[in-house]
C-alpha positions in Angstrom: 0.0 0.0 0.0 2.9 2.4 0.7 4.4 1.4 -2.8 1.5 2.4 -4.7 1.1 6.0 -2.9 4.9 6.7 -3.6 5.2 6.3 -7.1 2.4 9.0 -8.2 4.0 11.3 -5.3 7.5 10.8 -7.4 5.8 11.3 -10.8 4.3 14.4 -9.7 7.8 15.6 -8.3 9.5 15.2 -11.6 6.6 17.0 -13.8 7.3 20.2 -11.5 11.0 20.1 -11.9 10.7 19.6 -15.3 8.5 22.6 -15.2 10.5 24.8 -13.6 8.2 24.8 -10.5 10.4 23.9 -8.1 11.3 27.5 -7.2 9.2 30.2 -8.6 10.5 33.3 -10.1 14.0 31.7 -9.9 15.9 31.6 -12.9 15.0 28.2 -14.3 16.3 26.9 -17.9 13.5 28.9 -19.8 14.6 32.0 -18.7 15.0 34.4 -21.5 19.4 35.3 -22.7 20.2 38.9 -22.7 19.9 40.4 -26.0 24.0 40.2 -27.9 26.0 43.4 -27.7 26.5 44.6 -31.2 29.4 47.6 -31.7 27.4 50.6 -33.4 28.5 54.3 -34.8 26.2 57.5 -34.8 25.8 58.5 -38.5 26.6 62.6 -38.3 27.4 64.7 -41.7 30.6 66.5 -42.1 33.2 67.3 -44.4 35.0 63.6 -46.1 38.3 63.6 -48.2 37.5 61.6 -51.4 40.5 59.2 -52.0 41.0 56.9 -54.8 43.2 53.5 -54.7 45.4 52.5 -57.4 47.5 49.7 -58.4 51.5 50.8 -58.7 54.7 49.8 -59.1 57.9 50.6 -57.1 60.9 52.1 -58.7 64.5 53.3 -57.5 64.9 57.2 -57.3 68.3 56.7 -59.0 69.5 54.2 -60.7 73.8 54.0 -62.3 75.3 51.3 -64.0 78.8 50.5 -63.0 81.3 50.2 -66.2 84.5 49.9 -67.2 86.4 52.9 -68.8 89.3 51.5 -69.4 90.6 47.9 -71.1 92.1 45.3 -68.4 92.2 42.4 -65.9 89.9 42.6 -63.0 91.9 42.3 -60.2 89.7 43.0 -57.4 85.7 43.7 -56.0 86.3 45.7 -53.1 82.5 45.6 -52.3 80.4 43.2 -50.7 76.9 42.5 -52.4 73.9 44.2 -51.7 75.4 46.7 -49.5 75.0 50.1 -49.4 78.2 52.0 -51.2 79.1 56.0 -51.0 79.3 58.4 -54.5 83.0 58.1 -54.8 84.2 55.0 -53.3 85.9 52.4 -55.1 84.4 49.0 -56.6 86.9 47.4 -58.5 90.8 47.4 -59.3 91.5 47.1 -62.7 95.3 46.1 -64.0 97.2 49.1 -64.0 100.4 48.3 -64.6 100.2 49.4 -68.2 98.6 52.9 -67.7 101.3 53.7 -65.0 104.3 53.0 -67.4 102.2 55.2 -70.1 101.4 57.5 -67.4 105.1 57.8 -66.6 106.2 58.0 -70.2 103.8 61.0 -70.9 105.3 62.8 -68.3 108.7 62.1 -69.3 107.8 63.9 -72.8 106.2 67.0 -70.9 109.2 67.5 -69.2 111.2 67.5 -72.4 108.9 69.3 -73.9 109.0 72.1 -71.6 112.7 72.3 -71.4 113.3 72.4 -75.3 110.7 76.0 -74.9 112.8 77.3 -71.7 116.0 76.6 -73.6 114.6 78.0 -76.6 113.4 81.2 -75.3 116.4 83.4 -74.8 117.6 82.1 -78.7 114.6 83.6 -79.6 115.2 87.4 -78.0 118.7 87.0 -79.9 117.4 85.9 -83.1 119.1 82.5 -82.9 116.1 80.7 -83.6 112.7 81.6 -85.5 109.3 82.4 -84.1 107.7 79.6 -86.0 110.3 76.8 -84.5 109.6 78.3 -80.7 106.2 78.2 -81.4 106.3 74.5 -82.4 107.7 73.6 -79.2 105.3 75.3 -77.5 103.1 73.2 -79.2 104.4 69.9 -78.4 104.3 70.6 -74.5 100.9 71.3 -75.1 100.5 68.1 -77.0 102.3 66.5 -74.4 100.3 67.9 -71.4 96.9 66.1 -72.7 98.6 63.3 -73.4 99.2 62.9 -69.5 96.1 64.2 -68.7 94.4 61.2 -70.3 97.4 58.8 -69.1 96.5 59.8 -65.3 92.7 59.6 -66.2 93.0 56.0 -67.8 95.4 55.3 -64.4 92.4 57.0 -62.0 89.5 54.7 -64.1 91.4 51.2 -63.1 90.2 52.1 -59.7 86.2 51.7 -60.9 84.4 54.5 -58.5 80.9 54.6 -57.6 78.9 57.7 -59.6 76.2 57.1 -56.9 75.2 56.5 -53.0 72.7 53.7 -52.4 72.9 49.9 -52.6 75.1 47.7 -55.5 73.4 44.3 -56.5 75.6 41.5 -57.2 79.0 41.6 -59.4 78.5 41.2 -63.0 82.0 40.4 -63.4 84.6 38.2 -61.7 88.0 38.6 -61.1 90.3 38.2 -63.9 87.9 38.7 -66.4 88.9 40.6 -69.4 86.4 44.0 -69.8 85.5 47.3 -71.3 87.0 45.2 -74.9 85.4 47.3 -77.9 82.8 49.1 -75.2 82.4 49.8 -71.4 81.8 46.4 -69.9 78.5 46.8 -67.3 80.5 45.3 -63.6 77.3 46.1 -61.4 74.2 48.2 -60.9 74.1 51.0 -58.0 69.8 51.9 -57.1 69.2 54.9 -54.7 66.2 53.7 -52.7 65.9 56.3 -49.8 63.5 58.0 -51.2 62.2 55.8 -53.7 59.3 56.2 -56.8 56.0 54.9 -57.0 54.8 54.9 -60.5 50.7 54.4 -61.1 48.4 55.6 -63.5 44.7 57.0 -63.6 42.2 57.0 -66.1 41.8 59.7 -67.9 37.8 59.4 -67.8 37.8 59.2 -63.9 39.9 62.4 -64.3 37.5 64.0 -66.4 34.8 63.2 -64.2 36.3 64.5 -61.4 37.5 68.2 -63.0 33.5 68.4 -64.0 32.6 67.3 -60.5 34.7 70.4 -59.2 33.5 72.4 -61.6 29.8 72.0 -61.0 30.7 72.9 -57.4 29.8 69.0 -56.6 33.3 69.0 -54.5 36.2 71.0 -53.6 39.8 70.5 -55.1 42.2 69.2 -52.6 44.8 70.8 -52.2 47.3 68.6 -50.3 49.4 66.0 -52.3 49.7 63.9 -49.5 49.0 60.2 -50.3 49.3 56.8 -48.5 51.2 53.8 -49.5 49.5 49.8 -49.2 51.6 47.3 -48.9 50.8 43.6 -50.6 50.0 42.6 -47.5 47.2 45.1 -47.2 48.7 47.0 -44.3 49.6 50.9 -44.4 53.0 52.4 -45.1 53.7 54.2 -42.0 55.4 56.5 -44.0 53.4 59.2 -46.1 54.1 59.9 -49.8 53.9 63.4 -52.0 53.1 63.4 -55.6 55.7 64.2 -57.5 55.0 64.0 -61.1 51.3 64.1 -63.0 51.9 63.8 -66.7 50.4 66.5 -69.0 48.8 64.0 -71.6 46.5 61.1 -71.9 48.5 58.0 -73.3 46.4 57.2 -76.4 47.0 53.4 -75.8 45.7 53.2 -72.6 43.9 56.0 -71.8 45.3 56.8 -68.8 47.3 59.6 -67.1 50.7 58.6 -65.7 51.3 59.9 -62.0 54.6 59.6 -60.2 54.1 59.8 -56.1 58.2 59.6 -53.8 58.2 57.8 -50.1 60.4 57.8 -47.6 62.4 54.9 -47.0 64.9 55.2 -44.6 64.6 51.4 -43.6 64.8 50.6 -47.3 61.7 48.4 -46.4 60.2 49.4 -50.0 62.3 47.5 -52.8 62.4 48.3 -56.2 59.4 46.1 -58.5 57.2 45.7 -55.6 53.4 46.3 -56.7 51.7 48.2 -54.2 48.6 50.3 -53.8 48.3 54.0 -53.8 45.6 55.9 -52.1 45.6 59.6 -53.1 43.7 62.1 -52.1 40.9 63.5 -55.5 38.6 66.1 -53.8 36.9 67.2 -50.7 33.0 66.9 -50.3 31.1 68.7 -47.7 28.0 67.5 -46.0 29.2 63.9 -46.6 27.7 60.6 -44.5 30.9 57.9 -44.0 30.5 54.4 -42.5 33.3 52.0 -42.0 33.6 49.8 -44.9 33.0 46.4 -43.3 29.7 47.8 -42.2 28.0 47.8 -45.7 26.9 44.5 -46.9 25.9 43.3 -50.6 22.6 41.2 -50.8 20.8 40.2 -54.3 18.7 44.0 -53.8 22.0 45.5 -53.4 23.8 47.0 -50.8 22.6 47.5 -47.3 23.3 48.5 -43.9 22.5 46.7 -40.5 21.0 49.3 -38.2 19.4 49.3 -34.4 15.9 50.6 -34.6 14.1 50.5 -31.2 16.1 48.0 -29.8 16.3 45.6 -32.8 18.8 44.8 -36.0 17.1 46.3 -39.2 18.6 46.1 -42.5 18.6 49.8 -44.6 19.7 49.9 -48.2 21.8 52.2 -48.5 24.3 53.6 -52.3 27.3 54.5 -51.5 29.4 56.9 -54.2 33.1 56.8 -53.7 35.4 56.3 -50.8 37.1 58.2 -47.8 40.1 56.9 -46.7 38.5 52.9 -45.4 34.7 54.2 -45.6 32.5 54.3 -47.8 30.5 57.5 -48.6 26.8 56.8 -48.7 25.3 58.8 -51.7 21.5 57.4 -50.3 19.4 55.7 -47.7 20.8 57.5 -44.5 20.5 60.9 -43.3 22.2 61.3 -39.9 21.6 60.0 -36.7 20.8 56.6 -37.4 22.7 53.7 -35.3 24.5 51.6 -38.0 26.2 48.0 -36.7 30.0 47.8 -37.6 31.1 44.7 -35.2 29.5 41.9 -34.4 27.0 41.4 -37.7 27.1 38.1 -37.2 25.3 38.4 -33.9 22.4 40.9 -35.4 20.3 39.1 -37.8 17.1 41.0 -39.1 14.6 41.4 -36.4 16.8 40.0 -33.5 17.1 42.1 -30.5 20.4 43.6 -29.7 22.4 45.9 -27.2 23.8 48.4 -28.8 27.6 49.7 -27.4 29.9 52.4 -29.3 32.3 50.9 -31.3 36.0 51.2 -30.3 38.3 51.3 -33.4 41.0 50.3 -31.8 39.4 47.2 -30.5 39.8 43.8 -32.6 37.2 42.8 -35.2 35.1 40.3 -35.0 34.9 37.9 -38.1 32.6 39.4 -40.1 29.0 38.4 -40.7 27.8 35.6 -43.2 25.3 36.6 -45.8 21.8 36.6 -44.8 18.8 34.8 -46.2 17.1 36.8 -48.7 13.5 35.6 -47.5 14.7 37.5 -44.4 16.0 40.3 -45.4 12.8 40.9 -47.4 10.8 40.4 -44.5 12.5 42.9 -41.9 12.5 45.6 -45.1 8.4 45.0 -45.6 8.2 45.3 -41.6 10.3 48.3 -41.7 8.3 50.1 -43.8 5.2 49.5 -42.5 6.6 50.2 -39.2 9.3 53.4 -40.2 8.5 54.8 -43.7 11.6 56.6 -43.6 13.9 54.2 -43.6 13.1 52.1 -46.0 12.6 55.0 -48.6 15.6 54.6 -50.9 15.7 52.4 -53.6 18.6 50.0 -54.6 20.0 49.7 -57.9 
């Protein structure tokens, strides 16, 4: 009898725990989570920097080849590869046994020379010799002076200097081969690459755009010719660039204007052939809304925004028009004010509630957010605008 009255006394115990009834108002499993903190920016107007990014190529501010002026027998490389080397200093000995004994002999002959006039001088005051003989010697030590001048120049170019400071590549030549035979043997290459070139083109449409932009009073020129270097690896060269040459003409196979920027690079982090990106500054537009780039999404309506509207994620199509530094400009679909989502989109799917928090730049990025269902996206827009006609005014191309 006491077995049958304890078994419906355990069921009953079980139901309620099961229920959550074993201590009301207690947080039980079926308690509701906290709505997921999602990093959001105040959209404000002000005045945005258009920049443009372009594909370029790195190129030494000065480049020499090292040759040989003067036949011989390498002897020496008094360099070590890929080392920085001063204007001046000497490369390579060259065999100069031979332009020492002509240097010598040419001296030899100037000295003759010049005693054959001194001893013909006073024979000419006396009439002992004529005008036109003294004359001829005079001659012959001029003769004989180039003569050594070129002997000591042929005896100075066996020591092969430097014509410029920055770093030699590797030796074309070895020692005790044979150069400068019939012409100038190249024995290395010498690159100056503090500061060094970065060569890029625009097209010459964008450029014509952008003059009729200004024009129309659309933007402002900018003025600075500050520009920013990327690196392959996508990060920022910390050191800022000028432009330094914009050509004059369009090249007519093309179609694009050639534009030379110069870096810094005291580190001589930037090498010569490296394909970077430039960023350059093209006009200034006032009034301008900017959101971080990661923060507009791409959907099969277009592109669209994730903002917190009382409390929940709501998509807002959005067009954006060019770009400021990392943000886009929105041309569209926001007007200021509005609480746009830049970290944590994976956490705010359309209609979800979220906690919104100001976003920290410095702070690390989450991994962005994975493309959401159209069929969801369609829905939060329709409830939107039935909800905030406003927002869900523009249309997306």
């Amino acid at each position: 009898m006491f077995a049958k009255t304890l078994v419906p006394t355990i069921l009953v115990s079980i139901l309620l725990t099961a229920c959550g009834g074993a201590k009301p108002g207690g947080p039980g499993p079926a308690a509701a989570m906290p709505p997921p903190e999602v990093d959001v920016i105040t959209v404000s107007r002000g005045s945005a920097t258009l920049t443009r990014d372009l594909p370029g190529r790195l190129q030494a501010y000065r480049t020499a080849q090292v040759r040989a002026r003067v036949e011989g027998v390498i002897e020496k490389r008094l360099f070590d590869e890929g080392s920085d080397v001063r204007a001046g200093a000497h490369l390579f000995e060259i065999s100069s046994h031979t332009f020492k004994a002509t240097a010598a002999a040419a001296e030899a002959d100037v000295a003759i020379a010049r005693q054959t006039v001194e001893r013909y001088r006073p024979l000419l005051a006396i009439k002992a010799v004529s005008v036109q003989e003294f004359d001829l010697a005079a001659a012959k030590v001029k003769q004989a002076e180039a003569v050594l001048a070129r002997a000591h120049e042929d005896l100075e170019n066996a020591s092969v200097p430097a014509a410029i400071s920055g770093r030699i590549g590797r030796a074309l030549v070895t020692e005790g081969a044979f150069v400068g035979k019939g012409e100038p043997t190249q024995l290395a290459t010498i690159e100056q690459l503090d500061p060094i070139y970065a060569n890029f083109t625009q097209s010459g449409v964008d450029v014509l755009r952008l003059r009729q932009a200004i024009k129309a009073g659309k933007f402002k020129r900018d003025e600075t010719a500050r520009v920013e270097l990327m690196l392959e690896d996508g990060s920022v060269y910390p050191h800022a660039g000028k432009i330094f040459f914009t050509d004059m003409a369009v090249d007519p196979t093309t179609g694009s204007v050639s534009m030379r920027a110069a870096f810094a690079n005291p580190e001589r982090e930037l090498l010569p052939g490296m394909f970077v990106r430039i960023r350059f500054p093209e006009a200034v537009q006032d009034n301008a809304i900017r959101v971080p780039q990661r923060a507009v999404q791409s959907g099969a309506q277009g592109q669209f925004v994730m903002a917190v509207v009382e409390g929940k994620a709501v998509p807002v199509p959005v067009k954006t028009s060019g770009m400021a530094g990392t943000d886009f400009i929105i041309a569209d679909g926001l007007k200021g004010g509005e609480q746009v989502i830049v970290n944590g989109l994976q956490k705010a799917r359309p209609g979800t509630e979220v906690k919104p928090v100001p976003w920290d730049p410095g702070a690390p990025l989450l991994a962005p957010a994975a493309k959401p269902a159209e069929p969801q996206i369609a829905n939060a827009k329709l409830k939107t605008a039935n909800s905030k006609p406003e927002t869900g005014s523009s249309n997306v191309r």
